[in-house]
Backbone bond lengths (Angstrom), bond angles and torsions (degrees), N, CA, C in turn:
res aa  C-N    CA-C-N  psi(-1)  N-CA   C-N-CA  omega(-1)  CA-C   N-CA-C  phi
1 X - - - 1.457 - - 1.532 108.12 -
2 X 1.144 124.93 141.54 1.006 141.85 175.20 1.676 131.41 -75.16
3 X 1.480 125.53 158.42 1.058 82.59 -179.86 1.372 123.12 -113.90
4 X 0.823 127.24 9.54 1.530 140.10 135.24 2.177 110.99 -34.59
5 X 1.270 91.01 -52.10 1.374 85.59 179.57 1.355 114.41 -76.92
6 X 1.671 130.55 -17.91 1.479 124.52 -172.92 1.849 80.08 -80.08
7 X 1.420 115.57 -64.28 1.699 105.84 -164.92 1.682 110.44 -22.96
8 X 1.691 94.29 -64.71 1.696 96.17 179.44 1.434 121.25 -50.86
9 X 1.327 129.76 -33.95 1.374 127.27 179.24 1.580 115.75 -79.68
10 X 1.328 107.57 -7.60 1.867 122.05 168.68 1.155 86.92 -77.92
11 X 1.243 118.61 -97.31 1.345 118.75 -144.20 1.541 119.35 -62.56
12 X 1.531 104.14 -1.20 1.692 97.95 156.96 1.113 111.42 -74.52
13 X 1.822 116.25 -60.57 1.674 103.23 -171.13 1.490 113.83 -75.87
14 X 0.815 122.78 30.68 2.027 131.49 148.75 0.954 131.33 -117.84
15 X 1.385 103.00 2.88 2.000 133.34 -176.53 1.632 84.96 23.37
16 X 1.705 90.67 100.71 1.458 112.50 162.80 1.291 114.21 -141.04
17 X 1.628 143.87 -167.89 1.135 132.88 173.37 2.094 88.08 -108.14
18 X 1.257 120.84 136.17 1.610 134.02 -172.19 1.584 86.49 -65.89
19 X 0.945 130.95 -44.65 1.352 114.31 -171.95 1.942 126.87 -60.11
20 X 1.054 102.14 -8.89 1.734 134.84 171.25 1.313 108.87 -79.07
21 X 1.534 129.55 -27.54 1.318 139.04 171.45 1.327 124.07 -97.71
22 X 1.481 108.12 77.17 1.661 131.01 -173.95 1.857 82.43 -96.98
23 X 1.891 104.38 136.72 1.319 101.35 -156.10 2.132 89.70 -79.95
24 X 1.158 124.36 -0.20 1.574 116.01 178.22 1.450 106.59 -93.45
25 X 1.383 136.68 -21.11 1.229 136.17 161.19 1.469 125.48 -28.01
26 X 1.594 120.12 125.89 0.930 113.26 175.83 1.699 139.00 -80.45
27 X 1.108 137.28 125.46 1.820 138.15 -144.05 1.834 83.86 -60.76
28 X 1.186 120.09 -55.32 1.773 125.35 -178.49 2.068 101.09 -41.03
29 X 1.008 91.22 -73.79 1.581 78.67 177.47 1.549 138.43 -53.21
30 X 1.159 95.32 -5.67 1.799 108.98 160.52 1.430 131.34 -72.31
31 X 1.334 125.91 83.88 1.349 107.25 178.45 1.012 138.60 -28.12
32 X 1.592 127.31 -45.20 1.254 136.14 161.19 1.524 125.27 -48.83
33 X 1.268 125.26 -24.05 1.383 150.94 152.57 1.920 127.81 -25.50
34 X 1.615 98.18 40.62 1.045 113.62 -178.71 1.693 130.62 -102.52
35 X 1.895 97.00 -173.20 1.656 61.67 150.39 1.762 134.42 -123.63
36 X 1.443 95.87 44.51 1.818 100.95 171.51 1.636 80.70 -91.32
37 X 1.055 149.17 -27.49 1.477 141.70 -173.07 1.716 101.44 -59.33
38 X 1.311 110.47 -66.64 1.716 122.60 -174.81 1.267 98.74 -53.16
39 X 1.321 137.63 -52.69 1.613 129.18 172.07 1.613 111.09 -58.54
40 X 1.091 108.70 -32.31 1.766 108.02 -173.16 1.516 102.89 -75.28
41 X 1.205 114.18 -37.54 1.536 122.61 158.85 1.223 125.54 -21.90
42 X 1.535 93.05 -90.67 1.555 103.90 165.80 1.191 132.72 -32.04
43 X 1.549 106.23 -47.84 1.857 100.83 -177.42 1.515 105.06 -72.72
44 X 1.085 113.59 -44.71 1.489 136.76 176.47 2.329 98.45 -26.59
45 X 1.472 97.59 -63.65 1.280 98.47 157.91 1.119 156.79 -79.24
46 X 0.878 118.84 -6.02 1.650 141.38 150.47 1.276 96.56 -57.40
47 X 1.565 115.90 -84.32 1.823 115.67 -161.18 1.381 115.06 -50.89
48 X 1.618 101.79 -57.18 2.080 97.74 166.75 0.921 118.56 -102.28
49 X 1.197 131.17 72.86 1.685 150.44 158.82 1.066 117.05 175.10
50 X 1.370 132.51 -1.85 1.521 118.71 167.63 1.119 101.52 59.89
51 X 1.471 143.67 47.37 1.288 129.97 154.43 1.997 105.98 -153.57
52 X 1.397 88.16 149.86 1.650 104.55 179.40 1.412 98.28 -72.69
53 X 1.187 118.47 145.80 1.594 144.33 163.69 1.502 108.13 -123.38
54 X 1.426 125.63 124.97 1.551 118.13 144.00 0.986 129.27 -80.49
55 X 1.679 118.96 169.77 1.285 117.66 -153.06 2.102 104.44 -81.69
56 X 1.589 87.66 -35.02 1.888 95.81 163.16 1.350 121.28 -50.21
57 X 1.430 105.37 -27.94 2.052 106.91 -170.81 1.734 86.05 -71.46
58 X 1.469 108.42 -64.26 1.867 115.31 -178.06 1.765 96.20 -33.09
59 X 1.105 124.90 -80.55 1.374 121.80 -154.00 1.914 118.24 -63.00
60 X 1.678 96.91 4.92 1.225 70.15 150.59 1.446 131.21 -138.89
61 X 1.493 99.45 39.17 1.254 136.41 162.97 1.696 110.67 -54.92
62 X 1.010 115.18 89.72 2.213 122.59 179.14 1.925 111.46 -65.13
63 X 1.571 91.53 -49.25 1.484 101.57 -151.91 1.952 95.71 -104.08
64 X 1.417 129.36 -167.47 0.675 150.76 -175.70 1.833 112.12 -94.95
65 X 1.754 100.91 -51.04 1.282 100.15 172.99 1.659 111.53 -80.30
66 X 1.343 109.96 -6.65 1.862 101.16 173.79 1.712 93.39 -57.08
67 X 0.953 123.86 -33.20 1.539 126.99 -167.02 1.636 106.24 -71.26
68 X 1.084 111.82 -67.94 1.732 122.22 172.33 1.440 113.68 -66.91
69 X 1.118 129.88 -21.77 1.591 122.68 152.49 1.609 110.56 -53.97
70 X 1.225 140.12 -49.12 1.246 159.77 -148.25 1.616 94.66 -97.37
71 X 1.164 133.85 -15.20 1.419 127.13 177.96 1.234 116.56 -89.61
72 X 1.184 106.66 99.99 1.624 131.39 -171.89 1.422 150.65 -99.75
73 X 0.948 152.79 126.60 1.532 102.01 161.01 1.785 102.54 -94.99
């Protein structure tokens, strides 16, 4: 996956506009930056990545790319 394509697949499951996801941005300064986001997460990883995330691994996610580093399989 690309990373153009992980940005786009963030900012769908946080229904944001991708252009809001500069990878030094902080997750706090995101309005969308909740927690239906940390649950949207999760499923978000399971379905495209086949893997469990907790909601503690998410929270201590700072930046934008803590998020896209973590996109895996």
């Amino acid at each position: 996956m690309t990373l153009e394509q992980k940005i786009a697949l963030l900012a769908e499951t946080i229904e944001t506009d991708s252009k809001n996801l500069i990878s030094t941005r902080s997750l706090d300064s995101l309005d969308e930056w909740d927690s239906l986001a940390l649950i949207s997460l999760i499923g978000m990883f399971s379905k495209s990545f086949g893997r469990n995330i907790s909601v503690e691994k998410l929270r201590e996610f700072k930046i934008v790319q803590d998020i896209i580093d973590e996109m895996h399989e």
